[in-house]
C-alpha positions in Angstrom: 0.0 0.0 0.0 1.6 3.2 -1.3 -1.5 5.4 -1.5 -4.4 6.5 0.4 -7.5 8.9 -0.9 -9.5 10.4 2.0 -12.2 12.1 0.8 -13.7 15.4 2.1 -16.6 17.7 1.4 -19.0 19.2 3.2 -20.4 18.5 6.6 -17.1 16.1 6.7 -17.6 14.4 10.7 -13.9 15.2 11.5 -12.5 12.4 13.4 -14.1 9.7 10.8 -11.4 11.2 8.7 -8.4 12.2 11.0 -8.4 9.1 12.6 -7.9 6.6 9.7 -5.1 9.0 8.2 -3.7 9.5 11.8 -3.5 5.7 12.3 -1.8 4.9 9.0 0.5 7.3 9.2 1.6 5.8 12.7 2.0 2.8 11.0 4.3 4.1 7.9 6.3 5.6 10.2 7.0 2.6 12.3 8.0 1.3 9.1 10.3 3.7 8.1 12.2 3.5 11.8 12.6 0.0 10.9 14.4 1.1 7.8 15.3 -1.4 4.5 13.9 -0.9 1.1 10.6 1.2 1.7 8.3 3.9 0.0 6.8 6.6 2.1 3.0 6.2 2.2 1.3 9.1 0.1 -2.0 9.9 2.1 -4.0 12.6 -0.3 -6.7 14.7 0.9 -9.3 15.4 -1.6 -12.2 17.5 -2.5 -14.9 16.5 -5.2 -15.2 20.1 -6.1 -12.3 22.1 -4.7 -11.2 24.0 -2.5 -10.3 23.5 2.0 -12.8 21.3 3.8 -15.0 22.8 6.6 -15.8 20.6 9.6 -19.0 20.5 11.3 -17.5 21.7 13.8 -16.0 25.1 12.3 -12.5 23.5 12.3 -10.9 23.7 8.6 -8.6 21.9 6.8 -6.2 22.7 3.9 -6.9 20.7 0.7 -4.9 21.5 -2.1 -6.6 18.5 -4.2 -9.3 17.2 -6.4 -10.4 13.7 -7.9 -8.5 14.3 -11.0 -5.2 14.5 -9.3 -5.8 11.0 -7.8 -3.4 9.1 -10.7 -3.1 5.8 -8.5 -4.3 4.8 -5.4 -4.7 1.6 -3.2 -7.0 2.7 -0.8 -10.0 4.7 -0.8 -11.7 6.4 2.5 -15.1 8.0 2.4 -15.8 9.7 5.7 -18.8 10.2 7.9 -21.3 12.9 7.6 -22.6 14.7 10.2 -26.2 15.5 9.7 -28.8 13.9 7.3 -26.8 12.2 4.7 -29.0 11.7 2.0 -29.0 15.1 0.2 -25.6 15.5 0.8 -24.4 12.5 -0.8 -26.4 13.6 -4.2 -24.8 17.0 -4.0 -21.5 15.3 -5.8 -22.3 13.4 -8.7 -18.7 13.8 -9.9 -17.7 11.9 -6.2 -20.5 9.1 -7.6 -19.1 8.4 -11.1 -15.5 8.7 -9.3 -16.0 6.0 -7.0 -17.5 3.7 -9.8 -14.7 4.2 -12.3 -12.8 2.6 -9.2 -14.4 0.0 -8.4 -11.9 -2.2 -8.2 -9.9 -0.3 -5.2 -10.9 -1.1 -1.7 -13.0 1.1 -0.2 -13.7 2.1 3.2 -17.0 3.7 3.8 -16.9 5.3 8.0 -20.8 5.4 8.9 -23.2 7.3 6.4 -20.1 7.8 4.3 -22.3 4.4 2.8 -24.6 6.7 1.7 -21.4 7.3 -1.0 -20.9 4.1 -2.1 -25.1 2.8 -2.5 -25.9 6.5 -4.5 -23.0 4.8 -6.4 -24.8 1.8 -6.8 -21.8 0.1 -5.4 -24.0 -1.8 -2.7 -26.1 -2.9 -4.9 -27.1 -6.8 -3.7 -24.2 -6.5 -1.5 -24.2 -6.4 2.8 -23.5 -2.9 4.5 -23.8 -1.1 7.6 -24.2 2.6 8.2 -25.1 4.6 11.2 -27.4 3.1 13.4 -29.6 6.4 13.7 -30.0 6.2 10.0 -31.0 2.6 9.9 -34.8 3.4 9.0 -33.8 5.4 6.3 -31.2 4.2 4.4 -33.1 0.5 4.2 -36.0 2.6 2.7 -33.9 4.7 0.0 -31.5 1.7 -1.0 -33.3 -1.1 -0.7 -31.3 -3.3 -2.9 -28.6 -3.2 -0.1 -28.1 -6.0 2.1 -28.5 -4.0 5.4 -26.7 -5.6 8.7 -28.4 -3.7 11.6 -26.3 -6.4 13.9 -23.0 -5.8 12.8 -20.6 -3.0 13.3 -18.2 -3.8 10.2 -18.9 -5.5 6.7 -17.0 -6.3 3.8 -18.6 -7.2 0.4 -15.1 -8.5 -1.8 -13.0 -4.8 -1.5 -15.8 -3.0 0.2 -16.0 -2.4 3.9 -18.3 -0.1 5.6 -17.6 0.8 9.3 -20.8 1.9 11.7 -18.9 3.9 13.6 -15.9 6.2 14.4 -14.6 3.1 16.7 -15.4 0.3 14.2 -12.9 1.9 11.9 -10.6 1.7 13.6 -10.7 -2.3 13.5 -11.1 -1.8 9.6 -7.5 0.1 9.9 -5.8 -2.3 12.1 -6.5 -4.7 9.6 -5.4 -3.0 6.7 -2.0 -2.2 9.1 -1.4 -6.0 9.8 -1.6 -6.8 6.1 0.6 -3.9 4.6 3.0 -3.6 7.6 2.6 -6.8 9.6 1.1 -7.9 12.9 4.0 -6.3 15.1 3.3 -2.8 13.8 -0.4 -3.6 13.8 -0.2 -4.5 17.8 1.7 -1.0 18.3 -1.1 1.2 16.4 -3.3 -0.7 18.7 -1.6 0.1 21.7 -1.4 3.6 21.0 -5.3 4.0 19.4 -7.0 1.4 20.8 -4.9 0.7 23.8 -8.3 0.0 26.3 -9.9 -2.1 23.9 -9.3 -6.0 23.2 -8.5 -7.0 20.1 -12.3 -7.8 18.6 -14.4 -10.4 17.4 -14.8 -8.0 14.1 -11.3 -7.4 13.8 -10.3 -11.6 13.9 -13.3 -11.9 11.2 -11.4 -9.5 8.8 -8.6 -11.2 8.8 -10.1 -14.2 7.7 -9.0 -15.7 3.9 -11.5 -13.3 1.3 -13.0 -16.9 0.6 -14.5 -17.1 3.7 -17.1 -14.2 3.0 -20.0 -14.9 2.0 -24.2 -14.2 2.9 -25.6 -17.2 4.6 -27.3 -15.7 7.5 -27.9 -18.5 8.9 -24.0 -19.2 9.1 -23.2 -15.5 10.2 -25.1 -16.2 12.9 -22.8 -19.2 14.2 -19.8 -17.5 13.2 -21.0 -14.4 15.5 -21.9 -16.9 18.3 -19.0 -19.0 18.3 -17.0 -15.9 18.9 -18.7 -15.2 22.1 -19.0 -18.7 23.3 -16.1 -20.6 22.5 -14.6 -20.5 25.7 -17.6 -23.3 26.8 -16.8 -27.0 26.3 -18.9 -27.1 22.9 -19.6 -30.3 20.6 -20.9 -30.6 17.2 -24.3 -31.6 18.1 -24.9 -28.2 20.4 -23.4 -25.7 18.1 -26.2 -27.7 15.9 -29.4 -27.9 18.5 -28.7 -23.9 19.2 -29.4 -22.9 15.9 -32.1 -26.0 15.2 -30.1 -27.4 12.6 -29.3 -31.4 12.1 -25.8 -31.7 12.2 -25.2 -33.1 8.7 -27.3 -29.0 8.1 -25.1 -27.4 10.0 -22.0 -29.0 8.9 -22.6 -29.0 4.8 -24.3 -25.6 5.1 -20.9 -24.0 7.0 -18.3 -25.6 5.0 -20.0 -24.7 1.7 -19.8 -20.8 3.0 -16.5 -20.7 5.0 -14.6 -23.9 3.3 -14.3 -25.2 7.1 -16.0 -27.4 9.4 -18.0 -25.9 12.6 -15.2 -27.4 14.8 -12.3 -26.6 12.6 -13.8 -22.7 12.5 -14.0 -22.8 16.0 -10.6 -24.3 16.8 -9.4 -21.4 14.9 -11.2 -19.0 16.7 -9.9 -20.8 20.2 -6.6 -20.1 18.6 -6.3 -16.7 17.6 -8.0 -15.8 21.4 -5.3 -17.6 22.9 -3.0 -16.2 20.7 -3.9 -12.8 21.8 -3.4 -13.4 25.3 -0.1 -14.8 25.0 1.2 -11.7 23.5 -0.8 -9.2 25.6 -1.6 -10.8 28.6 0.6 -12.7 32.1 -1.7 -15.0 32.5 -0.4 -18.5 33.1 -0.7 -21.4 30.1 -3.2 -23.1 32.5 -5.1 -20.0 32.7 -5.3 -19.4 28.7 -6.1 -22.6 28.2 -8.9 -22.7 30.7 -10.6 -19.3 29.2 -10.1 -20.5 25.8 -12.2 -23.8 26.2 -9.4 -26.1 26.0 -9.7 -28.7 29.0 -6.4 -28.6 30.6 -3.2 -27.2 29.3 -1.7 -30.2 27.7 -5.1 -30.5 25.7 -4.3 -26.9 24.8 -0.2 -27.3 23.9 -1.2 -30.4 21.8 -3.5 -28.1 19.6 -1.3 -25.2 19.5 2.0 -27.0 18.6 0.1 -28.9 16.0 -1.4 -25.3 14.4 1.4 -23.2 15.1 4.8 -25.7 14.7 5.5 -23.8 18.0 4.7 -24.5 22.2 2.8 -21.5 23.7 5.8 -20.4 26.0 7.9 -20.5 22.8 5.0 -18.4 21.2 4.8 -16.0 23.6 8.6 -15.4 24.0 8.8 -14.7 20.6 6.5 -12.2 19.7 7.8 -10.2 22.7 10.6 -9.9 21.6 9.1 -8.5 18.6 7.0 -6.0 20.2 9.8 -5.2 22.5 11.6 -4.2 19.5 9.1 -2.0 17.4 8.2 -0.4 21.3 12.1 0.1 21.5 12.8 1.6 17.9 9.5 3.7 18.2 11.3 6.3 20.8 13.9 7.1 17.7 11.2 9.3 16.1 13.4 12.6 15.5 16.2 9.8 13.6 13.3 9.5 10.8 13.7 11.7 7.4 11.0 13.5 6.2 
């Protein structure tokens, strides 16, 4: 990822757009302390129809660019708006026919910066979200959108939409771990998100593309295993929850996510524990316990056989990782411009 388009215009919601430029630029600089071979990330601030960019809050910003100075880019944010979105978003057809000549680009749509994309007719048959006070209306104007009250992120192939200023930040930390890597990643986290766990919406982006897809009914699962996987589950209850047979459940799940139920949920088990052995002191007995594994050699057996690694050998080394982008990070000032 080399470049970033953030769109602005008017009634922009401020920190839908500061924040996702705010984050990435953390992350390209941690990059660049790390030195080697590396291009500076270009993040370009844009304006449908010219000219600075007013804030609903008075505050404005410089923007020296429009759409047809966007030559190349690899990621595309469309902020929130702050206020009823629907006019707005028909105020800039040149933004519409824009987005649609890039199609192709992954897009990140923060709240009723959706609006955007379905005027666009990018949503069209696809899942979304938007903000939750808009709900109502946006299912009545674009009905041909797969509207997800339930969910605070979606992706649709290269399009994600965030419900809120905090869900995007989850869409950015996964864009982070797959430019700059999961030790950068953890650091952006620490420093934007540092009272927040890492998510059940954030583990489901990082999930193979092949593993979208819109069965509901499978969703559903998905969303439930995440919060209950720490319980001693078996086939036939993941199955009698949702009043499915388990042959059902188990040809309906691997047609959508190319996995069994208890393969997806050893995976989720996984990257829990995972996450606690880098961020957490708790003992192996005590992961292993709040991750639903029996006992702790239940728990090595599985983990060794995933990760070709013990979890104390785990653990050790992706401190030492972290130790050493936290270490590197003080030398800010060493950076050139």
């Amino acid at each position: 990822m080399q470049h970033v388009t953030i769109i602005g215009f008017r009634k922009v919601l401020g920190t839908s757009l500061t924040i996702p430029m705010e984050m990435l630029n953390a992350a390209d600089l941690m990059q660049r302390i790390q030195g080697g071979n590396y291009r500076k990330l270009q993040l370009q601030l844009v304006h449908p129809a010219g000219g600075n960019i007013v804030l609903t809050a008075g505050l404005e910003l410089v923007c020296k660019h429009t759409l047809a100075d966007v030559k190349h880019t690899d990621l595309i944010i469309v902020p929130a708006l702050w206020g009823n979105p629907k006019g707005v978003a028909r105020q800039y057809p040149q933004l519409l026919e824009w987005l649609q000549q890039h199609a192709d680009t992954p897009v990140c749509a923060v709240g009723t910066g959706s609006y955007f994309l379905a005027e666009a007719g990018l949503l069209d048959n696809k899942v979304a979200t938007t903000h939750w006070y808009y709900f109502d209306q946006f299912a009545a104007t674009y009905p041909q959108v797969i509207l997800q009250r339930d969910r605070f992120i979606t992706r649709a192939g290269n399009i994600y939409c965030a419900g809120s200023v905090n869900s995007v930040r989850d869409v950015m930390l996964h864009f982070i771990e797959q430019h700059y890597g999961q030790a950068i990643a953890s650091e952006v986290s620490r420093h934007f998100t540092h009272e927040l766990k890492r998510t059940y919406t954030q583990s489901f982006l990082n999930q193979r593309p092949q593993h979208y897809h819109e069965d509901e009914t499978v969703i559903e699962i998905q969303d439930w295993l995440h919060n209950a996987y720490h319980e001693p589950l078996t086939l036939e209850a993941i199955a009698a929850s949702h009043k499915l047979s388990v042959r059902t459940l188990t040809r309906r799940f691997k047609r959508a996510t190319g996995r069994s139920p208890m393969q997806y949920l050893q995976q989720v088990r996984l990257d829990n524990a995972k996450e606690l052995l880098r961020n957490s002191n708790l003992g192996i007995a005590e992961i292993a316990f709040s991750t639903g594994y029996g006992d702790s050699s239940q728990f090595a057996v599985q983990f060794r056989k995933h990760m070709k690694s013990s979890p104390s050998a785990y653990r050790e080394l992706v401190r030492k990782k972290l130790f050493q982008v936290n270490r590197e990070g003080g030398a800010e000032d060493s950076v050139p411009d």
